[in-house]
C-alpha positions in Angstrom: 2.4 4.6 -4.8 5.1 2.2 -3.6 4.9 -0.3 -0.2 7.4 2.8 1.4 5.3 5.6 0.2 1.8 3.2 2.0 3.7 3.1 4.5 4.7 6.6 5.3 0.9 7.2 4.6 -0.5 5.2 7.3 1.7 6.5 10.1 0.6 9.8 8.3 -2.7 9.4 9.6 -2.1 7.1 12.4 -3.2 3.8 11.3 -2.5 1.5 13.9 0.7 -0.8 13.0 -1.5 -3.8 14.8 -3.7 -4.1 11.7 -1.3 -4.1 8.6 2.4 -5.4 7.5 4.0 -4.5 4.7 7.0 -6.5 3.3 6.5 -9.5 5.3 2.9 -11.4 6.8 1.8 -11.3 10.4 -1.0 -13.1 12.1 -4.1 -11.3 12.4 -3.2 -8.7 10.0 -3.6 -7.0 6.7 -0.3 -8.0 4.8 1.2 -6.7 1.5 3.8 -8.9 0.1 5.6 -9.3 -3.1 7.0 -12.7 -4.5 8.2 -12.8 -8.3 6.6 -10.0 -9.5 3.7 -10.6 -8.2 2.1 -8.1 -5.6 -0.3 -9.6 -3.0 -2.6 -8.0 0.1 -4.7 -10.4 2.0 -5.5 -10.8 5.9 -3.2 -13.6 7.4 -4.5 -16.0 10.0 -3.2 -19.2 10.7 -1.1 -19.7 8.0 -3.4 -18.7 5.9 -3.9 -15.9 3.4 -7.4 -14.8 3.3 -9.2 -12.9 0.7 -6.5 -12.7 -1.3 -5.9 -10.4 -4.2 -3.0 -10.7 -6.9 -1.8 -7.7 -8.6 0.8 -7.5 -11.3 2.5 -3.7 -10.1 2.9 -1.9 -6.8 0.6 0.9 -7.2 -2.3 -1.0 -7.7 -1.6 -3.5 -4.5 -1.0 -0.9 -2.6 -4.5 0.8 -3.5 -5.9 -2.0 -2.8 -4.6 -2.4 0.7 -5.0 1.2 1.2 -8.3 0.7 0.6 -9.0 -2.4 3.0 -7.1 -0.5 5.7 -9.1 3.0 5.6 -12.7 0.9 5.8 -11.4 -1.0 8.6 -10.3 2.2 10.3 -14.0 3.8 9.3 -15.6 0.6 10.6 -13.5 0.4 14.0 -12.7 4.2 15.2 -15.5 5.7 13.1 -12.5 8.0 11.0 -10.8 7.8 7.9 -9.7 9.8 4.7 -11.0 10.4 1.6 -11.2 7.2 -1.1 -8.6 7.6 -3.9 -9.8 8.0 -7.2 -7.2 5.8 -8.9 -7.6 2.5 -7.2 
């Protein structure tokens, strides 16, 4: 899966764009960024990045934030999708 694919994804099945970014960081938000090769999803707040995880390829960041995103959404508005078995 790439960051474009994730993203097509979420507005698939209406994830909220007030919880994640993708390509950039945002305050208060899930963010997916890549710097050098190296792919990174953590939640930014104040200037920080917050629980985050390194990943060395695309797929498996954006897995990962997939992931993070569809609990939040099962936590908050009580729906979600299925797990993926590859994460």
């Amino acid at each position: 899966m790439t960051a474009k694919e994730l993203k097509h994804f979420f507005k698939e099945h209406l994830v909220p764009s007030k919880l994640y970014k993708i390509g950039k960081h945002r305050d208060g938000r899930i963010c997916l960024t890549e710097h050098k090769g190296v792919w990174e999803v953590y939640f930014f707040e104040h200037k920080e990045k917050i629980g985050l995880m390194s990943f060395t390829d695309e797929n498996s960041a954006c897995q990962s934030m997939k992931e993070e995103l569809r609990k939040i959404m099962e936590s908050i508005y009580e729906i979600t999708w299925k797990p993926s078995l590859t994460s």
